[in-house]
C-alpha positions, -999 to +999 in steps of 0.1 A: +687-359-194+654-353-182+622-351-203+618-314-200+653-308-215+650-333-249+660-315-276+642-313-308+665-330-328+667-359-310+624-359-309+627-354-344+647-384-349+626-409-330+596-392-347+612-406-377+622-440-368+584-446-355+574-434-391+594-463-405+581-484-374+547-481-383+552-488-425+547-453-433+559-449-471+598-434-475+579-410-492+557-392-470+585-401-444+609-379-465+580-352-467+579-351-428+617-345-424+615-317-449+583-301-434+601-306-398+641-300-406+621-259-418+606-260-388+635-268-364+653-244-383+632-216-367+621-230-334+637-236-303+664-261-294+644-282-269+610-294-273+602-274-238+600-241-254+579-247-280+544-231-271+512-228-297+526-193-298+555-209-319+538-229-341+519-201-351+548-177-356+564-205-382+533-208-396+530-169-402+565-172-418+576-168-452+594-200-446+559-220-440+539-197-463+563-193-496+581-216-516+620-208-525+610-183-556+592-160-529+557-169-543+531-182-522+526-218-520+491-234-527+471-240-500+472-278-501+511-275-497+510-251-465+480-279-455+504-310-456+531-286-431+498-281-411+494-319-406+528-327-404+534-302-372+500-318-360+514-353-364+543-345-349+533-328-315+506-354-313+537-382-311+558-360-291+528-355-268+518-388-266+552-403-262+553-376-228+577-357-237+555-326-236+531-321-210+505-301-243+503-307-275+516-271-293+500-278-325+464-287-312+452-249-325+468-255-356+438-259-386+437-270-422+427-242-444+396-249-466+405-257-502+382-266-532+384-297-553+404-287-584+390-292-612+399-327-636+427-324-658+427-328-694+444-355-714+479-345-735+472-347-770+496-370-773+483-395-747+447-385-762+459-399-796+477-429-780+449-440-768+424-438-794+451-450-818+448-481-792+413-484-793+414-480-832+433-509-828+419-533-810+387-555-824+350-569-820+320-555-812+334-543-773+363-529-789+340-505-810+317-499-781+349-487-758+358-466-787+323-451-789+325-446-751+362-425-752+351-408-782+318-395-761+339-387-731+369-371-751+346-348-770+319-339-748+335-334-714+314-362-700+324-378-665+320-419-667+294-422-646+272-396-665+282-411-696+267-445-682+242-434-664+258-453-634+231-438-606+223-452-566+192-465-572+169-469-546+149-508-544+114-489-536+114-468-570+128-458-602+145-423-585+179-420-582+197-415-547+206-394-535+192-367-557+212-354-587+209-317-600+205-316-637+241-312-650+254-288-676+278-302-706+295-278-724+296-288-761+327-288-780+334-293-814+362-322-810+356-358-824 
């Protein structure tokens, strides 16, 4: 069978055994075949067809862009399919069985940092029944130190005042903006 005639399937397959060749965790392994079994469900049967033209099309899918329910999937979900495809035609590329790589276009969409999550109550009382707990003077200064954070909103290293300093003066680096707590009642 020449190169120009492998089927996807069989690309897929070595795709996955170099996973496992190069350690990759059976996780993200698992979350490659599930990306890549969607996509070979759409695409072509041989690795020879497969132009940027297709990528895109899957990508433009309701298969790619929606989970199961019909809603729209969250950005960073259709971004891990994005660099799953990329990975893929990269190896399949690189291993010459395709003469371009038909995911080179392919881009991550821009996503913000989401915002921390909150502790459960019940893990929120859990642990301050544990630091109620415990005893000496480090034990009450942890509890202090939770109590602040739990209460005000706080981050650790604002709490702390852990700060860059630079050796040549007392400023911090690089330059923080003053930060705004909101004050809650809590505690």
């Amino acid at each position: 069978m020449g190169l120009q005639a492998l089927q996807l399937q069989d690309a897929l397959a070595a795709f996955n055994d170099q996973l496992r060749a190069d350690g990759r965790s059976e996780h993200t392994i698992l979350q490659y075949a599930r990306h890549l079994r969607a996509f070979a469900w759409a695409a072509p049967p041989t690795l020879a067809e497969i132009t940027p033209a297709t990528v895109a099309d899957f990508m433009n899918a309701d298969t790619a862009r929606n989970r199961l329910d019909g809603k729209p999937k969250r950005a960073t979900s259709v971004n891990a399919l994005r660099s799953t495809l990329r990975t893929f035609f990269a190896y399949a590329h690189a291993a010459g069985w395709m003469p371009t790589n038909p995911a080179r276009l392919l881009r991550r969409a821009r996503t913000g940092t989401p915002p921390p999550r909150a502790l459960a109550d019940t893990d929120r009382e859990a642990l301050l029944a544990k630091l109620a707990a415990a005893e000496g003077p480090l034990a009450r200064r942890d509890e202090m130190l939770i109590r602040l954070l739990l209460g005000s909103g706080l981050r650790i290293d604002s709490a702390v005042g852990v700060v860059g300093l630079d050796r040549r003066s007392t400023t911090s680096w690089p330059p923080r903006p003053p930060k705004t707590v909101p004050v809650t009642t809590c505690c």
